[in-house]
Kinemage of the C-alpha trace (Angstrom):
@kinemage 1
@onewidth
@group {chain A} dominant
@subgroup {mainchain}
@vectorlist {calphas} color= white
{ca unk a 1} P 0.000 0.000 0.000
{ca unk a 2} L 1.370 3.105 -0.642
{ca unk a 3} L 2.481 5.909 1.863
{ca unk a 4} L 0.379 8.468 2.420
{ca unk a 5} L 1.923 11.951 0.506
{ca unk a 6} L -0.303 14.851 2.225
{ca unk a 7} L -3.212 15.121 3.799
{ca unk a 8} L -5.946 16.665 1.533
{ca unk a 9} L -9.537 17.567 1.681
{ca unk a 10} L -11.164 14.360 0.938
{ca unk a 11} L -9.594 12.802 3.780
{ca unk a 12} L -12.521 14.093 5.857
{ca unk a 13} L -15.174 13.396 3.905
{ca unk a 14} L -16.239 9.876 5.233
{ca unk a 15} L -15.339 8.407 1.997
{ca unk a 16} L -13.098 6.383 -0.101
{ca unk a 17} L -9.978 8.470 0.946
{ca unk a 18} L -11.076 8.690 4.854
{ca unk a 19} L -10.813 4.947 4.526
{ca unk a 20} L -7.284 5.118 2.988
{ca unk a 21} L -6.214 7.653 5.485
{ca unk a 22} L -7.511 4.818 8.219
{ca unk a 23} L -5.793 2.108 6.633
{ca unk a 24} L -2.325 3.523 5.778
{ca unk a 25} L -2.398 5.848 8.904
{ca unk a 26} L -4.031 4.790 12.092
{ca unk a 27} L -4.493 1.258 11.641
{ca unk a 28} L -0.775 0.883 10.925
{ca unk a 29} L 0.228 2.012 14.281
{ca unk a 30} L -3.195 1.428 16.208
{ca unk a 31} L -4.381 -2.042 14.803
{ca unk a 32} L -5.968 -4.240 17.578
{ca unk a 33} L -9.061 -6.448 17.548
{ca unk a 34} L -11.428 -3.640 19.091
{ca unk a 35} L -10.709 -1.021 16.395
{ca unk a 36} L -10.574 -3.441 13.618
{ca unk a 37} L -14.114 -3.800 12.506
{ca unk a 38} L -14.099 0.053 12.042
{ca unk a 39} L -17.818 0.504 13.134
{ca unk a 40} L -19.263 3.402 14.493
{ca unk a 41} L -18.414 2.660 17.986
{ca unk a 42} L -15.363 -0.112 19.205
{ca unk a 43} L -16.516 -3.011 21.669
{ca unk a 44} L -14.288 -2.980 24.979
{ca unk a 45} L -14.696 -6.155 27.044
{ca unk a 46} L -14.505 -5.690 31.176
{ca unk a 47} L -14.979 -8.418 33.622
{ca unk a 48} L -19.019 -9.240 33.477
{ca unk a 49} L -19.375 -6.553 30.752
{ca unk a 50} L -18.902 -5.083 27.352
{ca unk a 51} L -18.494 -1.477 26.297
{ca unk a 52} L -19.401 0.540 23.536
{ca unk a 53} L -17.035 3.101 23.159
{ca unk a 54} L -16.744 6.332 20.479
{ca unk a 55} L -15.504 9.651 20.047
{ca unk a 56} L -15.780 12.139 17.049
{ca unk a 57} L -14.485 15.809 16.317
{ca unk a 58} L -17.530 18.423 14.457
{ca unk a 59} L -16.016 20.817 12.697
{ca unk a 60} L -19.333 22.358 11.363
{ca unk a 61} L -19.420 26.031 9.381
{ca unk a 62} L -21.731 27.661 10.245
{ca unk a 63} L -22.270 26.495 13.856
{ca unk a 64} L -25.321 27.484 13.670
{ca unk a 65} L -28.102 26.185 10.775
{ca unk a 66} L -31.835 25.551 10.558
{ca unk a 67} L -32.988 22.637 13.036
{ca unk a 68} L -29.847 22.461 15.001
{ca unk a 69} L -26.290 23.703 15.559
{ca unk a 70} L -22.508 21.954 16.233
{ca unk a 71} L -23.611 21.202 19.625
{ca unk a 72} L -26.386 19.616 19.076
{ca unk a 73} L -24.899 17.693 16.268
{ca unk a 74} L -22.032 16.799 18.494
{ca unk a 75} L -24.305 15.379 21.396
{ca unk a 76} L -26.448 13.538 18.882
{ca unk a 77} L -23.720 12.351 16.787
{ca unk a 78} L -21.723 10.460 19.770
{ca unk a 79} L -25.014 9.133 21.553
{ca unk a 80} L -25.987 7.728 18.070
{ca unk a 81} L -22.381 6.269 17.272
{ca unk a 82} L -23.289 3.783 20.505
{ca unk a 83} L -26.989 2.915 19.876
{ca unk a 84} L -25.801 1.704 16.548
{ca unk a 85} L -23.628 -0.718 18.272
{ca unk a 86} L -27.128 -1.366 20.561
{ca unk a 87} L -24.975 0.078 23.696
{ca unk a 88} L -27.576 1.985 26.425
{ca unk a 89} L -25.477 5.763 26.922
{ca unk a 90} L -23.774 5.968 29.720
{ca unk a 91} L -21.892 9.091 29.757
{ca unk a 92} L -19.982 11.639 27.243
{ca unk a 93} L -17.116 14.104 27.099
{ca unk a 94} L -16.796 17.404 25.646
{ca unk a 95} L -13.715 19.302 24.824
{ca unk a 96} L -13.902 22.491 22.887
{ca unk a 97} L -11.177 24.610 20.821
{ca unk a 98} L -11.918 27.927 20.721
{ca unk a 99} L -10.856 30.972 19.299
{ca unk a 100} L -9.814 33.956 20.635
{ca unk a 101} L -12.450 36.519 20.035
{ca unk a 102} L -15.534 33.392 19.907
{ca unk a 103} L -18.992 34.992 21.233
{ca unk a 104} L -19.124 34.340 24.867
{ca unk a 105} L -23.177 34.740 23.863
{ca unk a 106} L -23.285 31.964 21.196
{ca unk a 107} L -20.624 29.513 23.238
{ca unk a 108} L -23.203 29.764 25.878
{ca unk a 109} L -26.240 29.241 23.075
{ca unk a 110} L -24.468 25.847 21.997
{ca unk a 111} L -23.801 24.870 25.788
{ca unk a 112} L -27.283 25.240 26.359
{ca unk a 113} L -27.983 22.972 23.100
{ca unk a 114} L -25.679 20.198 24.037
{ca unk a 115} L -27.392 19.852 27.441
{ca unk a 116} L -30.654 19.950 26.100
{ca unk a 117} L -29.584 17.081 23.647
{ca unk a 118} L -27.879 15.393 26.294
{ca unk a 119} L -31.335 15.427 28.187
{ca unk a 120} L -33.393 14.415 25.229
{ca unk a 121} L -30.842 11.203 25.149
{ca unk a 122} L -31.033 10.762 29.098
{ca unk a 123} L -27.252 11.062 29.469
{ca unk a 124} L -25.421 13.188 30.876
{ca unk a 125} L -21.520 14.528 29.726
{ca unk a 126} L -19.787 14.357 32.876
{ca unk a 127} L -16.151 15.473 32.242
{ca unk a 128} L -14.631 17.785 29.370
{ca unk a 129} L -11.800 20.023 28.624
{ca unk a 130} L -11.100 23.594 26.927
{ca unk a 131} L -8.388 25.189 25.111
{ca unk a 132} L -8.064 28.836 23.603
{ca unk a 133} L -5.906 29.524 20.625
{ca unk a 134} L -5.111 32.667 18.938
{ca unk a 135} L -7.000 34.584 16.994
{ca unk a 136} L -6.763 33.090 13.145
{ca unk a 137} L -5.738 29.329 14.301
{ca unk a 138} L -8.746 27.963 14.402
{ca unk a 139} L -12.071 28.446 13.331
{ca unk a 140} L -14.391 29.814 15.921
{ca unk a 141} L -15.270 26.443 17.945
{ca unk a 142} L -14.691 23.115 17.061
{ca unk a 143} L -16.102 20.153 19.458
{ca unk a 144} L -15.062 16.801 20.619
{ca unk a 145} L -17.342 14.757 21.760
{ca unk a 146} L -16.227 10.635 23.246
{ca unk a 147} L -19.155 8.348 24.981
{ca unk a 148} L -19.544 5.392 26.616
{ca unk a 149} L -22.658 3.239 26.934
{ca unk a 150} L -23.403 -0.651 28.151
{ca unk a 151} L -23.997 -3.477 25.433
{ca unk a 152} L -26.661 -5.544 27.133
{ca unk a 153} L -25.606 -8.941 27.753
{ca unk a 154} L -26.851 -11.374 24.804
{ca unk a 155} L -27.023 -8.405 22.453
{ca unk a 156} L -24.411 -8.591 19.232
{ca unk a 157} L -24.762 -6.145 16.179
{ca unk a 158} L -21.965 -6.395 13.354
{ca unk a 159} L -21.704 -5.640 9.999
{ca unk a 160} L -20.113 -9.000 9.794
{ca unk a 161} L -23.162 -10.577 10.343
{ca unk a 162} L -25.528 -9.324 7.609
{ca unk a 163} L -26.786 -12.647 6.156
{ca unk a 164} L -27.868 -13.511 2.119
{ca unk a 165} L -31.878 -12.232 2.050
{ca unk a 166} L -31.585 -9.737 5.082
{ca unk a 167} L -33.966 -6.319 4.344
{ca unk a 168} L -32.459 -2.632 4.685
{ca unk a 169} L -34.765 -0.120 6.226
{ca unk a 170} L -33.162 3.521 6.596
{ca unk a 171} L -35.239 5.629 9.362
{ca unk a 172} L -36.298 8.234 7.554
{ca unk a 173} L -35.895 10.688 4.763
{ca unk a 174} L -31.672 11.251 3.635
{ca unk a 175} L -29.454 14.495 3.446
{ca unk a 176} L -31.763 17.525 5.365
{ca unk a 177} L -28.739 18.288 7.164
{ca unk a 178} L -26.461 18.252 4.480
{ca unk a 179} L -28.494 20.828 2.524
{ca unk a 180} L -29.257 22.935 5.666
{ca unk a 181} L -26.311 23.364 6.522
{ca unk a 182} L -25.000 23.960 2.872
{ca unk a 183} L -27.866 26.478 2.401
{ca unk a 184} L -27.130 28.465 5.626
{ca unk a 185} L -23.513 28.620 4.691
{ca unk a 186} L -23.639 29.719 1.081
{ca unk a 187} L -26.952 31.635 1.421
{ca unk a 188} L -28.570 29.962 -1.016
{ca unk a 189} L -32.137 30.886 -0.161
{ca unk a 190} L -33.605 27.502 -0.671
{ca unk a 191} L -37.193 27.505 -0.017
{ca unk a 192} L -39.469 24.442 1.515
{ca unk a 193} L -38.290 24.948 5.179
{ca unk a 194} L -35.142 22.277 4.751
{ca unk a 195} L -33.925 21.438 8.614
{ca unk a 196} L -30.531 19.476 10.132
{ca unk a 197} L -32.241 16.059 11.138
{ca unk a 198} L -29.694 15.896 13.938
{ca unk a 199} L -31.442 13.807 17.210
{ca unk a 200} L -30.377 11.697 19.540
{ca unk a 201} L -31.487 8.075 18.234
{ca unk a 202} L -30.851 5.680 20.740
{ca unk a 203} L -34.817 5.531 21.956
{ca unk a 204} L -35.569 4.112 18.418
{ca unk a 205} L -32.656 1.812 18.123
{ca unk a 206} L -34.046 0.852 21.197
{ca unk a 207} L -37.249 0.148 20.158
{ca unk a 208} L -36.113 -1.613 16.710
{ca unk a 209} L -33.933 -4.063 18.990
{ca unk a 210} L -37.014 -5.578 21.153
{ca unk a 211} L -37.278 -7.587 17.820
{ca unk a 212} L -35.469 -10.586 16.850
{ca unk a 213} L -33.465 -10.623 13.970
{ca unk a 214} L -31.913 -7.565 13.884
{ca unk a 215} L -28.570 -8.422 12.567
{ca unk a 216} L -26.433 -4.876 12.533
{ca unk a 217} L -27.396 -0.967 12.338
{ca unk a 218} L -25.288 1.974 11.175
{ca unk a 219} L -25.343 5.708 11.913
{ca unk a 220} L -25.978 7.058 8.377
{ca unk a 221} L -23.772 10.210 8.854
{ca unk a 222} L -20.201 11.705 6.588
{ca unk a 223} L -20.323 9.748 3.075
{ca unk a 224} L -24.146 9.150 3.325
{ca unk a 225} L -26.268 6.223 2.844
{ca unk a 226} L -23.760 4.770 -0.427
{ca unk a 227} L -20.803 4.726 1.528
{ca unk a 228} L -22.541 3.207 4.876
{ca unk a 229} L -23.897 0.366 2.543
{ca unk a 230} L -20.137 -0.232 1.000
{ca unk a 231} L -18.976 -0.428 4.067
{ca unk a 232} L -21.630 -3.254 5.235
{ca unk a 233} L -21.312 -4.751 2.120
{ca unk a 234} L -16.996 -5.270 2.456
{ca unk a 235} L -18.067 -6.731 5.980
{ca unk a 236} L -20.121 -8.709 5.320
{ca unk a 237} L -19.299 -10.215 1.100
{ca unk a 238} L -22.556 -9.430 0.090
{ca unk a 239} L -24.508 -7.034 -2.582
{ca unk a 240} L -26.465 -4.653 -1.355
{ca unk a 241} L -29.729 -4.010 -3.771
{ca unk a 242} L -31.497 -0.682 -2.941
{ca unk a 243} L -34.579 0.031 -4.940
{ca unk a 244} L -34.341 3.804 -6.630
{ca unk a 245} L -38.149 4.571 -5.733
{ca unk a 246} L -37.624 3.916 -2.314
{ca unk a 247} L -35.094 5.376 -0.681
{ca unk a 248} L -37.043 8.344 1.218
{ca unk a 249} L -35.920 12.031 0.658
{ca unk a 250} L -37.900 15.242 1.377
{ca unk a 251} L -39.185 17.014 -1.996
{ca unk a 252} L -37.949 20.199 -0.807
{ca unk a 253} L -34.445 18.386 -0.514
{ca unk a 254} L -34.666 16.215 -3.731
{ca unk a 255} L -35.437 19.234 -5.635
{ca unk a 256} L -32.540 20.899 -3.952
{ca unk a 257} L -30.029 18.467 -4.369
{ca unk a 258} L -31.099 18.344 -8.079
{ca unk a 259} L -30.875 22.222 -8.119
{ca unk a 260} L -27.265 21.624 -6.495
{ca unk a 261} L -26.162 18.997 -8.326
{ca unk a 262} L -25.826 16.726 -5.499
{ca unk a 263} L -27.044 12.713 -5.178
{ca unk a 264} L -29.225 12.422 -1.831
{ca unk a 265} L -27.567 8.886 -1.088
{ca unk a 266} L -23.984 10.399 -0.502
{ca unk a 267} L -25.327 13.842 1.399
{ca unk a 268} L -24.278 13.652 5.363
{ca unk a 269} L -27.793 13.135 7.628
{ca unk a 270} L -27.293 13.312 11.462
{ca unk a 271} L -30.604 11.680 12.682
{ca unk a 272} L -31.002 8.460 10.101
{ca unk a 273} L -30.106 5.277 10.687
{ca unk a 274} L -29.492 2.416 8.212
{ca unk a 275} L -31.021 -1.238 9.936
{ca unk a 276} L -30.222 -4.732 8.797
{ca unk a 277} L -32.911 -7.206 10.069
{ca unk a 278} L -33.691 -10.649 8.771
{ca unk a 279} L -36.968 -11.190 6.101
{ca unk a 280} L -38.945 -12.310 8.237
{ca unk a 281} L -38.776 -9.900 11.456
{ca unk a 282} L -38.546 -6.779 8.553
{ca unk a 283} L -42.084 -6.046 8.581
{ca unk a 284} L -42.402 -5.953 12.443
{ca unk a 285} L -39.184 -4.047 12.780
{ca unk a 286} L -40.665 -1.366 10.326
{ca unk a 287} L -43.683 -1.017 12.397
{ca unk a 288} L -41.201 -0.520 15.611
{ca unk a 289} L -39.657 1.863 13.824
{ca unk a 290} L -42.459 4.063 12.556
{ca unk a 291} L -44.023 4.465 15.597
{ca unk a 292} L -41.342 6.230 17.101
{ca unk a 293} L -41.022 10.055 16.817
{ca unk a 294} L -37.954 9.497 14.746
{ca unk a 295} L -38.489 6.797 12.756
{ca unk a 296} L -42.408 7.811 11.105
{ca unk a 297} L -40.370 7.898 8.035
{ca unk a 298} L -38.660 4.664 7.903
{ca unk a 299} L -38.684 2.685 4.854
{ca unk a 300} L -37.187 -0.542 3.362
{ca unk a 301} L -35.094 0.043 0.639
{ca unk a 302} L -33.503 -2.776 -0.180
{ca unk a 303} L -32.302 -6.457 0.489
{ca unk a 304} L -28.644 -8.027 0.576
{ca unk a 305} L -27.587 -10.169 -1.407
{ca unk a 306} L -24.960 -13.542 -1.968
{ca unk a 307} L -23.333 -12.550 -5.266
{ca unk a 308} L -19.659 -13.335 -7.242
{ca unk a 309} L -18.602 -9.801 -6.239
{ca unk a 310} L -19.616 -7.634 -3.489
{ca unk a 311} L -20.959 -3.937 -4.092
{ca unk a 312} L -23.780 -1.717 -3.992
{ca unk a 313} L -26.349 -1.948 -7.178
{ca unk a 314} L -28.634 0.694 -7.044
{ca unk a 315} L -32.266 -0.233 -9.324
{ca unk a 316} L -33.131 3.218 -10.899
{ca unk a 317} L -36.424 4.332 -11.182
{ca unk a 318} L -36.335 4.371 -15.281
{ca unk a 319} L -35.864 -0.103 -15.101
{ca unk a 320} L -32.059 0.421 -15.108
{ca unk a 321} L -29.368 0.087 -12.663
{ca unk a 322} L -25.795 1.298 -11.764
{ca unk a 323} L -22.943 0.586 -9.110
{ca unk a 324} L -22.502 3.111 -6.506
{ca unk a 325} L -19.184 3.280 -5.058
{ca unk a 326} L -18.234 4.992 -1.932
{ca unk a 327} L -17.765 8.739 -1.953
{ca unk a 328} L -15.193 9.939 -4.096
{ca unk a 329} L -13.666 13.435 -3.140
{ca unk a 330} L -15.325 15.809 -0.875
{ca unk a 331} L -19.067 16.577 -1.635
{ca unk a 332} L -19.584 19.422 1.299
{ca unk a 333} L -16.775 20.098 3.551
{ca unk a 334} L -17.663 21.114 7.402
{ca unk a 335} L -20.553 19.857 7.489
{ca unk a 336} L -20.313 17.495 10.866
């Protein structure tokens, strides 16, 4: 493999390259059995217990957007990374790097955000840590959020163990946070009332998990749903066949991201989760889901399949179909 030259862009954008930068990076000098799956959160084993445990950096411009801000999306984002792993919150961190000059007003506004979000999730973020750097080194605020929650004993969700004939449902409608937070930063005066779906999900993984069958969840965040499904799909050696018609998306954020020239299933969401459940239990997971504030929207969108080469096959709504690979480049920088 060969040696990293310079860190660009891309690198952050969930993608193809943040894999690479992983690989040839981090996993060279971290590797270890806990961090080798590379899910959303690692499982740490304790005498008579197992961990879930995650941390994540927002780097979000503007730090403040319709339906939520970088707090918010920092609280939500960490509590999320665990329920995907089916771990109950236990606790989070925060540190923050500010700027010299930063608002005292609006540090206080996203204080206020993250506790309200930490509230919402019933946890609470019990330790943290602050440093100031000159004016013109950083960029206002950016946030670090780490949690840890409990994996109840019996419960096991892996990528790995997506089966042939298991059903995708996503949890509601893709990318309204990365075209909020696009159309707050550019001013692009997008109409139809587009909103961050950033929330704390771990009530409806919750929920989803009381039935059997469930085999893995993901947090569809960075990359979008493409790159989460890639990722399943290298896990686990299977295709993954999503059905055009439907995946759901707003159409107030359809329209936009065919005004922007964007494709809904690689924008970043902050409050959607991808669930892979077995045939059979699908149609009672769905109803779980939907009847949760969160989930109303939830949808099945596909199936996985055993197949000579694994990848994602995406059936278009004209009777065609094409391979979508993870996200190449960066679509929107700053945007979690």
């Amino acid at each position: 493999m060969a040696v990293l030259d310079k860190v660009v862009l891309a690198h952050g954008s969930g993608g193809r390259l943040s894999r690479e930068l992983v690989e040839q990076v981090f996993l060279k000098s971290f590797s270890n059995p806990a961090l080798a799956p590379l899910e959303d959160a690692a499982e740490v084993k304790i005498p008579g217990a197992t961990l879930a445990f995650t941390t994540d950096s927002y780097v979000v411009t503007p730090v403040e957007f319709p339906g939520a801000d970088i707090g918010r999306v920092a609280v939500c984002g960490t509590v999320n990374d665990l329920a995907v792993k089916g771990a109950r919150p236990l606790a989070l961190s925060a540190g923050f790097i500010l700027e010299e000059g930063f608002s005292g007003a609006l540090l206080a506004r996203i204080a206020a955000s993250m506790r309200r979000a930490a509230d919402e999730a019933g946890v609470k973020i019990v330790t943290g840590d602050t440093k100031v750097v000159e004016r013109g080194k950083a960029d206002g605020v950016f946030i670090n959020t780490s949690g840890v929650g409990l994996i109840p004993k019996g419960r096991s969700l892996s990528s790995a163990r997506v089966k042939h004939g298991d059903v995708i449902i996503v949890s509601g409608g893709l990318a309204d946070h990365g075209v909020a937070v696009m159309n707050a930063r550019d001013r692009l005066g997008l109409q139809g009332g587009i909103k961050s779906d950033a929330a704390p999900l771990n009530g409806l993984a919750e929920a989803v998990l009381r039935v059997r069958g469930v085999r893995a969840m993901r947090d569809i965040t960075r990359g979008g749903l493409a790159t989460v499904l890639n990722e399943v799909s290298g896990a686990c050696r299977l295709t993954a066949e999503i059905e055009e018609n439907s995946v759901p998306v707003s159409p107030a954020t359809r329209n936009a991201c065919a005004l922007l020239g964007l494709d809904p299933m690689y924008v970043a969401n902050e409050g959607k989760i991808a669930v892979f459940v077995a045939a059979a239990a699908a149609p009672a997971a769905l109803k779980a889901m939907r009847a949760h504030r969160y989930g109303r929207g939830a949808a099945i969108v596909g199936r996985m399949l055993k197949e000579k080469k694994p990848q994602v096959r995406l059936m278009t709504s004209i009777g065609g179909s094409r391979i979508m690979l993870m996200l190449e480049g960066e679509q929107l920088p700053r945007i979690c």
